[in-house]
N, C-alpha and C positions, 0 to 999 in steps of 0.2 A: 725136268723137261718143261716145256713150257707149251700149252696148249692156248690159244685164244678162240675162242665161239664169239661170233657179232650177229648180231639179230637178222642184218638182212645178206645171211650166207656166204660172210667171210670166215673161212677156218685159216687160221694159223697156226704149225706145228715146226718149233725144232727143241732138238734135244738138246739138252744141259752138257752133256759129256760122252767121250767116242775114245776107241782104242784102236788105233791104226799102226794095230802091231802083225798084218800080215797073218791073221791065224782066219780067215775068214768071216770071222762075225764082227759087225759093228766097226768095221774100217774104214768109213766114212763119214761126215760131217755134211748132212742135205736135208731140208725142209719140206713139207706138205703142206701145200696151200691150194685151199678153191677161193673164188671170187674175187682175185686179183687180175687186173687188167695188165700191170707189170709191174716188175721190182728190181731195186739194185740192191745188191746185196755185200755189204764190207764184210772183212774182218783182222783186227789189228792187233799185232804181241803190244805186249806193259807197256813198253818205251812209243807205242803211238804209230809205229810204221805198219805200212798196209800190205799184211800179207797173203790178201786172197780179194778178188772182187768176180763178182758177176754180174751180169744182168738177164739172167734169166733165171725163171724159175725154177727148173730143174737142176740147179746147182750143185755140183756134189764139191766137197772138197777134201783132198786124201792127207792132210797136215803136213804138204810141202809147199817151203817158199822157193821160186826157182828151181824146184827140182827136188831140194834137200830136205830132210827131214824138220820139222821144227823141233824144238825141245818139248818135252810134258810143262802144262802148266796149263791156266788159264787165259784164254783170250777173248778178247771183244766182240758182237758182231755190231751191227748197225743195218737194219732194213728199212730201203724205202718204196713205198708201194705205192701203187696209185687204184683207186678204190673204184671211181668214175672218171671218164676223162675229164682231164686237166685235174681234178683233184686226187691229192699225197696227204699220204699221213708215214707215223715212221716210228718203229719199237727200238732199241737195242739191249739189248742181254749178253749173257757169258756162255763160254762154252770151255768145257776141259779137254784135256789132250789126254790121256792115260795110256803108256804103253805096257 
């Protein structure tokens, strides 16, 4: 998982990895963040195409593209956030699929 703490009360949290095999626990893919004014939020399979965006914070994502399931595997994300107005900063990490 990936936790980030910043001095002046930005938290950032998403997890490494999610099972969205329908048994109730952990079926989704969503972040915890305070001190973010806004953020877009990618996330792309191996070959680069974008299979989830959002712009909003409370994103969740259920590991479909279109409707369909993805495959298990690892994938991309890319966040960009903006801290103060008009100023962006931007992390990107992985995330696993495990069904």
């Amino acid at each position: 998982e990936l936790l980030l703490l910043f001095s002046n009360s930005i938290n950032i949290y998403l997890p490494n990895s999610f099972t969205p095999d329908d048994d109730g626990l952990n079926d989704y893919f969503y972040g915890r963040f305070t001190g973010l004014m806004s953020a877009r939020f990618y996330i792309y399979n191996r070959w680069g195409d974008e299979v989830f965006f959002s712009d909003e914070l409370n994103f969740v994502w259920d590991a479909k593209f279109e409707g369909i399931p993805v495959q298990d595997g690892t994938y991309t994300w890319y966040l960009i956030y903006e801290i103060e107005k008009g100023i962006y900063e931007d992390l990107s990490g992985h995330v696993n699929v495990i069904r």
